[in-house]
N, C-alpha and C positions, 0 to 999 in steps of 0.2 A: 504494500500500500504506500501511496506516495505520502511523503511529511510537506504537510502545512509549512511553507517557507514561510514562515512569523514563527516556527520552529525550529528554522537551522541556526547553527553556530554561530554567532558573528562575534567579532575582534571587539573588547571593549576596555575601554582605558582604564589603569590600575595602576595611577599615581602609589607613592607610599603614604602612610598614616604619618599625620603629623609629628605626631610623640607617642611614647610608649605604646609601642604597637603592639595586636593582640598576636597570639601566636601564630603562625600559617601552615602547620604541621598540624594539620585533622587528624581525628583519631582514624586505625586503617577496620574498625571494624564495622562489619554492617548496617548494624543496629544500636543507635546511642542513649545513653542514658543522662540523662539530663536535670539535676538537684534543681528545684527552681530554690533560690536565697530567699525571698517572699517568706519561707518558714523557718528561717536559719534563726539560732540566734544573736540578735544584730551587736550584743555586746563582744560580743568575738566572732567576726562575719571573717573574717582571714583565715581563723583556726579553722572555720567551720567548713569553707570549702574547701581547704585544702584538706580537710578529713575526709570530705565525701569522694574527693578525686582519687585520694588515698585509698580510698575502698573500693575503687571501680568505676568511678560514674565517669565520662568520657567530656563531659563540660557542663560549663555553667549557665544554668539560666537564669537570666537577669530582668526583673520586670520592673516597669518604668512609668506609673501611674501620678496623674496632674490634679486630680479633682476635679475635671473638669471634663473630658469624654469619658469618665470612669470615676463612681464614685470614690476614691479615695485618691491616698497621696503617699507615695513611696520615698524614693530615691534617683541620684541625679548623676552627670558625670563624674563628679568630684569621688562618689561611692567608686564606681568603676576603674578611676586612676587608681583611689587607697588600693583595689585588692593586685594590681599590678604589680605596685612597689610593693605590696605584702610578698611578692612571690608568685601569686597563680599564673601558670606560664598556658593554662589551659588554654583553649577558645572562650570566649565569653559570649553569648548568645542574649543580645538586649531585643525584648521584646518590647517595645513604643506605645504606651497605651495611650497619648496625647493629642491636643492640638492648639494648636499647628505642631506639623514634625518637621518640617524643614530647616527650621530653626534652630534643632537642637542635634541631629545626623551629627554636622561637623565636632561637637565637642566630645562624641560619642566615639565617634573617630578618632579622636586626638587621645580620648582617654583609654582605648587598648580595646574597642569593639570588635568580636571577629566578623558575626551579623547583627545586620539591626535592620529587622520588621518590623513594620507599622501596617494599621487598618488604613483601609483606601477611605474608606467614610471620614476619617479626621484628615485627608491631605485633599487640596485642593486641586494639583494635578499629581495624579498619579506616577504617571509614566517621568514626571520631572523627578519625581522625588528618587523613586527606583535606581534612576541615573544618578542623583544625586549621591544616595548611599554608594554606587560604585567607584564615580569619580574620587573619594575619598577613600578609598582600598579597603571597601568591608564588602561582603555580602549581603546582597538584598532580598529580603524575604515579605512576602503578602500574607496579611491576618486574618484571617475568615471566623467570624461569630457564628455560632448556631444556626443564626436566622441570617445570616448573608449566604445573597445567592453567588452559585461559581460562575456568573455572567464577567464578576471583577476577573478571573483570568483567563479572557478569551481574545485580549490583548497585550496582555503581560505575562503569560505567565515564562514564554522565551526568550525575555529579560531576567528572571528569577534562578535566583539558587536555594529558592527556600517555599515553601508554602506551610503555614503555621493553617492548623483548624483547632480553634477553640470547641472542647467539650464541657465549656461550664460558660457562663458567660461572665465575659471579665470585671474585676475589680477586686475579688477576693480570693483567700487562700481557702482550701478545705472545703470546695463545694462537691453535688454529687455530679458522676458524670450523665452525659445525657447522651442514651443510647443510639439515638436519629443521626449522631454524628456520623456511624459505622457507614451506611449508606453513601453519604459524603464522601467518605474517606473512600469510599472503593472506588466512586466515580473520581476524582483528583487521580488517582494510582493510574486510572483509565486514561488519563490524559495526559498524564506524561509518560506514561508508554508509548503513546501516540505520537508525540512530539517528538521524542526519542534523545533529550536532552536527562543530565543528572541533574536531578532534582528534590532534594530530599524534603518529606513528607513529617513535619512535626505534630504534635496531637499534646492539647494542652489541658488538663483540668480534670479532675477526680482521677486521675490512673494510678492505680494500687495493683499488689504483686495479682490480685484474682482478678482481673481484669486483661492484665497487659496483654495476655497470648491471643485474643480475640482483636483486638487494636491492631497488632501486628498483622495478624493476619488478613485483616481486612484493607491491610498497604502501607501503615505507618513503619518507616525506618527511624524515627525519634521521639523519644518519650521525654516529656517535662513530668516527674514528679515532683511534689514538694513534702507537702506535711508524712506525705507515705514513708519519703526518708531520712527527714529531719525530725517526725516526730515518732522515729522508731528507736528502741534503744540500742541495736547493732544495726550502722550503716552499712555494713560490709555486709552481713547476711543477707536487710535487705534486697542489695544490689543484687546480689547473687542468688535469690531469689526470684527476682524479676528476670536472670539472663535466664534462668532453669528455665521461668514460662516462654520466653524467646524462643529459645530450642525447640521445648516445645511444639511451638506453633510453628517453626521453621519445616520441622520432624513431618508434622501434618499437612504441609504445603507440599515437600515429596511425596508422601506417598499418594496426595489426591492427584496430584500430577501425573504418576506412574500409573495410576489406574485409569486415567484421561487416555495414555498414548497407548495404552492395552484395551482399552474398549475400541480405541479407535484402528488397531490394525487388527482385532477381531472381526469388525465391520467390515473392513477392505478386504478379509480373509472371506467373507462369505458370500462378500459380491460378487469376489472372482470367481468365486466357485458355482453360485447361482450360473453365472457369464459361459464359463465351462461347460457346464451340464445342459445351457439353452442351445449350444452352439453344435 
């Protein structure tokens, strides 16, 4: 099938980060796990990620709420520069929950962002902003709420290294997840198969170890937990509880696979043979 050229490849500029750049060394594994800080706690935010990394989680996610398209109020660049100098050499994954975002990319950049997504609902032109986050040497990622339709990437989305789908709707920590996301998430998976660009698939909000294996399967390669692993008493277990359910669902995606390309050359085994016998 031919790719949508709004699909193919194109050369885009990747000035460097002004100062303390975020790391450019991704984790190489398939499947990421992701501490959202929102549940850390803030009196030792340095110790804490750097425990959770310590224990497995493959980067940071960083949320970034104004009070103002999102009922609360978080944390800013200034937070992002401290956990630099603390050491975290990880990726830093800022999640934008503001507006305007245009305004605040660059410091995000300068402060050691690896990506930094924002909702297209708070930017005024999208496709500026996208660019904007690249020309500044990070990674651009689109946010999708519950109830946002995937019409936002049917112009963007091969521009993107990132599509975030919110499974709680943003502002707080510790909500449930909402199941209707699943659907979502399989059609996104469908569409960048399609496009045939790397693109990785985040899923943000209620994901706990009894959850994850179905998330996964339904196309996420990145999980945001928060209170799942900060507010457990072994991070390391958790982690490593969540990759169990990974596997898992990995495990299950072979063999539905393998029983896919076995029904289907049983099929072609019996056409021929029909074919044979009519001939």
């Amino acid at each position: 099938m031919a790719l949508d050229s709004r699909c193919m490849n194109k050369p885009q500029p990747k000035p460097q980060p002004q100062a303390q750049p975020g790391s450019t060394a991704l984790p190489t594994t398939r499947h990421w796990i992701a501490p959202s800080i929102l549940s850390a706690d803030f009196a030792r935010l340095g110790a804490e990620a750097q425990a959770v990394l310590d224990a497995g989680a493959d980067l940071i996610h960083f949320d970034v709420m104004d009070n103002h398209y999102v009922p609360n109020l978080t944390i800013g660049p200034m937070v992002c520069q401290a956990l630099r100098r603390y050491g975290i050499r990880a990726p830093i994954d800022v999640h934008l929950m503001v507006r305007p975002v245009d305004r605040i990319v660059p410091d995000f950049a300068a402060a050691g962002a690896s990506y930094i997504s924002f909702h297209p609902e708070a930017s005024d032109h999208v496709d500026r902003t996208i660019h904007l986050i690249r020309e500044h040497g990070c990674r651009p990622g689109l946010v999708l709420n519950p109830a946002s339709p995937l019409d936002w990437l049917d112009y963007t989305l091969d521009k993107l290294d990132l599509v975030l789908l919110m499974s709680v709707n943003p502002g707080f920590a510790g909500q449930q997840f909402i199941p209707s996301v699943l659907g979502k998430l399989r059609e996104v998976r469908r569409r960048i198969h399609e496009c045939g660009r790397e693109i990785r698939i985040e899923v943000d909000g209620g994901i706990r170890v009894d959850n994850v294996a179905e998330v996964v399967t339904a196309g996420a390669d990145t999980l945001v937990a928060g209170s799942a692993i900060f507010g457990s008493a072994d991070y390391a277990a958790t982690i490593r509880a969540m990759r169990a359910e990974i596997a898992r669902a990995e495990a299950g995606a072979a063999q539905a696979g393998a029983a896919q390309v076995g029904a289907a050359q049983v099929g072609a085994a019996q056409v021929g043979a029909a074919q044979a016998g009519g001939s």
